[in-house]
OpenMM code with the backbone's topology and positions (N, CA, C; nanometers):
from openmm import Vec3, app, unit

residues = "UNK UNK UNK UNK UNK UNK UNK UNK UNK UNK UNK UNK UNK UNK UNK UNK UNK UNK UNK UNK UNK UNK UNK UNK UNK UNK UNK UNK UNK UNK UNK UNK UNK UNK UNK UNK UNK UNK UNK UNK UNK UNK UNK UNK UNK UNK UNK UNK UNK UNK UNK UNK UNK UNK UNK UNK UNK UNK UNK UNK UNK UNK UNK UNK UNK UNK UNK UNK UNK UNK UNK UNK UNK UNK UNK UNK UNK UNK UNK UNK UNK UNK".split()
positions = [
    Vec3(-1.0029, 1.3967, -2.1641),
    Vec3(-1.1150, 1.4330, -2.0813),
    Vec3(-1.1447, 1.3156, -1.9892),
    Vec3(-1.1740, 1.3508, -1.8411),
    Vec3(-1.1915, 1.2388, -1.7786),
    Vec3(-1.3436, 1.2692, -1.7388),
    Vec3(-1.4083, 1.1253, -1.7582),
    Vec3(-1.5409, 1.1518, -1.7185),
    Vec3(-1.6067, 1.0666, -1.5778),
    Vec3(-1.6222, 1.0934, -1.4666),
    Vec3(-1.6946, 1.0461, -1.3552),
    Vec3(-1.7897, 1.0315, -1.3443),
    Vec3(-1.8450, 0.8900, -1.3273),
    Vec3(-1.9415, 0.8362, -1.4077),
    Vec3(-1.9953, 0.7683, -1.2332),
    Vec3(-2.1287, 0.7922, -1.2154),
    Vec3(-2.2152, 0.7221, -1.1143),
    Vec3(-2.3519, 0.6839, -1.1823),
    Vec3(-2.4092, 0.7201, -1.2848),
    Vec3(-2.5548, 0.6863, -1.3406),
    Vec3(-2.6733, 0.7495, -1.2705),
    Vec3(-2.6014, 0.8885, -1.2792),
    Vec3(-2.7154, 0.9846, -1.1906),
    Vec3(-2.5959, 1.1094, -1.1910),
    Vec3(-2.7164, 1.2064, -1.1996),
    Vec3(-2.6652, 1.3620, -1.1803),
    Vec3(-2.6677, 1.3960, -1.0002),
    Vec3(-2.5748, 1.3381, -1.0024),
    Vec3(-2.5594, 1.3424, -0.8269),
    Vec3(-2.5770, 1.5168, -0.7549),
    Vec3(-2.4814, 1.6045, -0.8252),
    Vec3(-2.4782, 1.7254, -0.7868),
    Vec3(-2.6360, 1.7882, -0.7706),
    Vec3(-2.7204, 1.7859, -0.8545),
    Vec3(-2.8827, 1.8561, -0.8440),
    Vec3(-2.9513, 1.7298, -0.7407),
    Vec3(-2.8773, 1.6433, -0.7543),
    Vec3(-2.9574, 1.5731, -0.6348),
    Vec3(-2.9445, 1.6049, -0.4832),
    Vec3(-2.8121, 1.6962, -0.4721),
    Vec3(-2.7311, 1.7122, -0.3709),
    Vec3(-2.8698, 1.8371, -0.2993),
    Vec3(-2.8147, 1.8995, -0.4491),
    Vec3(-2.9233, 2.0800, -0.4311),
    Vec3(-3.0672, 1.9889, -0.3805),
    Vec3(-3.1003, 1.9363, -0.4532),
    Vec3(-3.2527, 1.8971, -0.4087),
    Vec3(-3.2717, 1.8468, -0.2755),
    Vec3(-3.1911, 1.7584, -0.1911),
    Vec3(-3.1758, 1.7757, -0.0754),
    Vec3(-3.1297, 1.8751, 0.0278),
    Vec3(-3.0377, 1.9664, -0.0539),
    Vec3(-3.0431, 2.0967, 0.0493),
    Vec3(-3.2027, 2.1643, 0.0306),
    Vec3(-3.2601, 2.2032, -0.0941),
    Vec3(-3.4111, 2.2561, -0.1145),
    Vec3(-3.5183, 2.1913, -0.0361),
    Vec3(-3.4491, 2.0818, -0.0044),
    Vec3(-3.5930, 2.0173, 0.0478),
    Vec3(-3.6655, 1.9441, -0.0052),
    Vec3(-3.6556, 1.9053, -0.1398),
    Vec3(-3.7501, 1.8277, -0.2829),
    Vec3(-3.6295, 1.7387, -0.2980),
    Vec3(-3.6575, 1.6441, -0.2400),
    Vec3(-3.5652, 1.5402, -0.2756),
    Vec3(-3.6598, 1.4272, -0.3630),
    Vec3(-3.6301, 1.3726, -0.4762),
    Vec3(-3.7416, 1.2796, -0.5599),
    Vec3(-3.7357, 1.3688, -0.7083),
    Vec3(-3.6392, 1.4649, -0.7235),
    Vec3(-3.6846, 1.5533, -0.8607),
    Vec3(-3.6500, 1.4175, -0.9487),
    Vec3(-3.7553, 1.4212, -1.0582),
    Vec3(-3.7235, 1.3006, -1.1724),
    Vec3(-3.6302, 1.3685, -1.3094),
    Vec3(-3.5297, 1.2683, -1.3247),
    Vec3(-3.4614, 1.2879, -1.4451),
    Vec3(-3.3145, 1.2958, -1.4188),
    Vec3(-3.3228, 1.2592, -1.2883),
    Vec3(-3.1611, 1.2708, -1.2209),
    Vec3(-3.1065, 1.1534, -1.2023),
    Vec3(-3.1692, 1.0550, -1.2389),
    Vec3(-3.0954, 0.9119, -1.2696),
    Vec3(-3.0807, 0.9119, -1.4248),
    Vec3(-2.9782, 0.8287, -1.4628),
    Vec3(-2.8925, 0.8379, -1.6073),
    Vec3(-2.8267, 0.7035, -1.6157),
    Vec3(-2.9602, 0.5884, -1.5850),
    Vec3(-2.8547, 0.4905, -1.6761),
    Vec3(-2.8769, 0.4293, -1.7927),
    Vec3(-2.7521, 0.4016, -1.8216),
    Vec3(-2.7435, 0.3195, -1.9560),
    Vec3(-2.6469, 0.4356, -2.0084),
    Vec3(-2.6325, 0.5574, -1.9809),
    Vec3(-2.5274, 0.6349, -1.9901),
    Vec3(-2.4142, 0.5889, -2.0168),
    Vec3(-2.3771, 0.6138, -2.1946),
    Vec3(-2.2548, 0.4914, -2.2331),
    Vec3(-2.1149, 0.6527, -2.2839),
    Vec3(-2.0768, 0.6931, -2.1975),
    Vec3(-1.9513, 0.8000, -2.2322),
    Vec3(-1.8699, 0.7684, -2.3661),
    Vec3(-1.8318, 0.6553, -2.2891),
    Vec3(-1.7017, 0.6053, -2.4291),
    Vec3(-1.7723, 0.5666, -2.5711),
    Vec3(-1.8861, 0.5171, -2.5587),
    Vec3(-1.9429, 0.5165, -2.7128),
    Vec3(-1.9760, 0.5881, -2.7236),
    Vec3(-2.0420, 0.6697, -2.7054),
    Vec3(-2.0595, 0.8123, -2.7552),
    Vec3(-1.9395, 0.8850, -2.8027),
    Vec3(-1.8355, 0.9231, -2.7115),
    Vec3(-1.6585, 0.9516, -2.7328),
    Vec3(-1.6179, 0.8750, -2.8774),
    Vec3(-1.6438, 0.7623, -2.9020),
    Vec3(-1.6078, 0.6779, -2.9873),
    Vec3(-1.6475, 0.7104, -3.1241),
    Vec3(-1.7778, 0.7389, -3.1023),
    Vec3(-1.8634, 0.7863, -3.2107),
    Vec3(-1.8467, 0.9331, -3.2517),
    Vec3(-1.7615, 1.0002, -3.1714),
    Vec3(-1.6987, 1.1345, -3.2614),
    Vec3(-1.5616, 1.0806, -3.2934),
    Vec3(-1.5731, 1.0051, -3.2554),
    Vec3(-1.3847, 0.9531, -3.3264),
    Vec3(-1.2500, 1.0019, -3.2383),
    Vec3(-1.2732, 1.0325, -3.1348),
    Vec3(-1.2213, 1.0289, -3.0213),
    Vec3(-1.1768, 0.8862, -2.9432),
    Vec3(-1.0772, 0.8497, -2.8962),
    Vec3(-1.0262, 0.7280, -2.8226),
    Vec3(-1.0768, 0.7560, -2.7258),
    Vec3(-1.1091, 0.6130, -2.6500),
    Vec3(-1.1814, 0.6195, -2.5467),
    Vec3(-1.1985, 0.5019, -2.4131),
    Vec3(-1.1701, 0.4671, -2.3290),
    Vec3(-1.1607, 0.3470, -2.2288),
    Vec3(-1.2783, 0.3590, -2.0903),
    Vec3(-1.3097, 0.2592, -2.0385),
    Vec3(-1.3615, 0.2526, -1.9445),
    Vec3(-1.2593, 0.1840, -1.8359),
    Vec3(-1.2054, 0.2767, -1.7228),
    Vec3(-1.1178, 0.2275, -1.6425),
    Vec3(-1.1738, 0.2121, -1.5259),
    Vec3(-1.0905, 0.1475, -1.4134),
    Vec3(-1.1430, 0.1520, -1.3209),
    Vec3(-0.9984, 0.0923, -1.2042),
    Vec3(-0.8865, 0.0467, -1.2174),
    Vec3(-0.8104, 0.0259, -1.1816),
    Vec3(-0.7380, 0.1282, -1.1628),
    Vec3(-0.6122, 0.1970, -1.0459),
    Vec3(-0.5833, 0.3131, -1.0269),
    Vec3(-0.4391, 0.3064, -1.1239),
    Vec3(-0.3724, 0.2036, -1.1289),
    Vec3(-0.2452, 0.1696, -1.2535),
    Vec3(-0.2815, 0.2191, -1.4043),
    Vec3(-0.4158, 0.1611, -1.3967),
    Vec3(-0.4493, 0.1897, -1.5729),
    Vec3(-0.5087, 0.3127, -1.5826),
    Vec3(-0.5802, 0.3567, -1.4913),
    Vec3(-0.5848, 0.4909, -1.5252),
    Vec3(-0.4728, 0.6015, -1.5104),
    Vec3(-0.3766, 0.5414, -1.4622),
    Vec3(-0.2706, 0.6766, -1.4796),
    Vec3(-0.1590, 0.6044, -1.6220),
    Vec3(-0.1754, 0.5269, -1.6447),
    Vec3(-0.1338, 0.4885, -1.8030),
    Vec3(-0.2199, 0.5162, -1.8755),
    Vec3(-0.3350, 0.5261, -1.9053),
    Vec3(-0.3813, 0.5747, -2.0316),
    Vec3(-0.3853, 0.7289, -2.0285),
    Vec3(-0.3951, 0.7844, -1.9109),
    Vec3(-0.3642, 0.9184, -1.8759),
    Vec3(-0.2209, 0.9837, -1.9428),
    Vec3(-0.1347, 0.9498, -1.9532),
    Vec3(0.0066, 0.9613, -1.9810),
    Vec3(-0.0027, 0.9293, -2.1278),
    Vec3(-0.0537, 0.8384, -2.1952),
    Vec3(-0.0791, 0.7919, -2.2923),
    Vec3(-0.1412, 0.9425, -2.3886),
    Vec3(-0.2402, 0.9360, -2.3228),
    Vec3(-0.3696, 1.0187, -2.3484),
    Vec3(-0.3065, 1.1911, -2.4123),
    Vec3(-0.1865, 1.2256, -2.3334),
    Vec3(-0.1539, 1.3309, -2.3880),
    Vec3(-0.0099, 1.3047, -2.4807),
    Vec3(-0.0056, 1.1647, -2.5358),
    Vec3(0.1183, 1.1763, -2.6603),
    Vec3(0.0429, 1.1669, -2.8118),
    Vec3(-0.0922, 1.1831, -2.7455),
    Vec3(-0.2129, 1.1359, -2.8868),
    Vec3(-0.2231, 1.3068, -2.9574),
    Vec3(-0.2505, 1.2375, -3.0813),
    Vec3(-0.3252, 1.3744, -3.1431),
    Vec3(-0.4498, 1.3923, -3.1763),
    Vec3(-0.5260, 1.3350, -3.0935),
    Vec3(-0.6593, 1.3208, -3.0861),
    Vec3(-0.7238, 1.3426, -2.9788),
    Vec3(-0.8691, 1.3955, -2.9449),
    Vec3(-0.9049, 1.3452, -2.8062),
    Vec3(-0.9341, 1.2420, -2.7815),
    Vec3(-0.8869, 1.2018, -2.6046),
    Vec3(-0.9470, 1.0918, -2.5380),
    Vec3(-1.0226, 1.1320, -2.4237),
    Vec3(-1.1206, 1.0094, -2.3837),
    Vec3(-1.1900, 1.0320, -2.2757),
    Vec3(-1.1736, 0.9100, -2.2130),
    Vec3(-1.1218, 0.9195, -2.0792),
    Vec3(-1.1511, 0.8231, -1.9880),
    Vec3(-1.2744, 0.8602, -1.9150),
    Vec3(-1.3273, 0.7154, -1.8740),
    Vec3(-1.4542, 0.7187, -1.8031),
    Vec3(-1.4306, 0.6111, -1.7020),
    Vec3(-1.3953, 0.6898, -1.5337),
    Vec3(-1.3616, 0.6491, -1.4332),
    Vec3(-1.5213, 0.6243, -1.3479),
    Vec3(-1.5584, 0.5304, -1.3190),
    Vec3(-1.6805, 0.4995, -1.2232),
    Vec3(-1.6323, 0.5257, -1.1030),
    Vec3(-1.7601, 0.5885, -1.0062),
    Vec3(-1.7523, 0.6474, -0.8922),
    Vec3(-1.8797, 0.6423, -0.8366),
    Vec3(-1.8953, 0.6642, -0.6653),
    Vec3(-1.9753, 0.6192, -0.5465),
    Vec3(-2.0925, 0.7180, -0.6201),
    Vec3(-2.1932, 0.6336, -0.6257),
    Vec3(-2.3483, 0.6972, -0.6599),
    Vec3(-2.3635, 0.7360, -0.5258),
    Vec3(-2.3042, 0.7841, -0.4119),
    Vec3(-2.3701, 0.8158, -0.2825),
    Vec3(-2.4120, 1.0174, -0.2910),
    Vec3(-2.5174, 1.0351, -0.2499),
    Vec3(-2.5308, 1.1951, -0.2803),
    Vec3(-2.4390, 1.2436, -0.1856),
    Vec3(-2.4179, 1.3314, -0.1896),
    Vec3(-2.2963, 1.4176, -0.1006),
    Vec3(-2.4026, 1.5666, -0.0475),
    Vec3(-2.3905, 1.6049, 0.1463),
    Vec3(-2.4388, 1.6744, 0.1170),
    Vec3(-2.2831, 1.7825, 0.1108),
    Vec3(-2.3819, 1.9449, 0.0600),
    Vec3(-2.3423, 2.0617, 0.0172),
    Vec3(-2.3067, 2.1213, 0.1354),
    Vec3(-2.3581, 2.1114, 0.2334),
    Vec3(-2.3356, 2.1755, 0.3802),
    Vec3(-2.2798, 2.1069, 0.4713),
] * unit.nanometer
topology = app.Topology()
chain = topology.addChain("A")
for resn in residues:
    res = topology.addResidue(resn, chain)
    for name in ("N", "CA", "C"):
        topology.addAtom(name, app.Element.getBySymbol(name[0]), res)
């Protein structure tokens, strides 16, 4: 599982600027820890961020018999919808 990680629910922030209510609270998320959490079901788990290592643990990732989650960081910028 790959997880894209900015420290905010970017997508309802997106909507809230198409709606017009931009400021909805609860759409920032940090301290948001993926891989310990992942870890803590017993799932393997990395925080990458290099484009080499993420396509090695990727490759990796499906000779396992377990799940993994990578957690790739990405642009907190809102995106609009339109």
């Amino acid at each position: 599982m790959i997880v894209l990680r900015n420290d905010e629910y970017c997508i309802l922030k997106s909507f809230a600027v198409l709606e017009k209510t931009p400021g909805v609270p609860g759409l920032d998320i940090p301290g948001f820890d993926p891989v310990s959490i992942a870890k803590g079901y017993g799932c393997d788990s990395e925080r990458l961020e290099d484009l080499s290592a993420i396509k090695k643990a990727a490759i990796a990732a499906w000779a396992k018999s377990k799940p993994t989650v990578l957690e790739i960081p990405i642009s907190a910028q809102v995106p609009p919808l339109i």
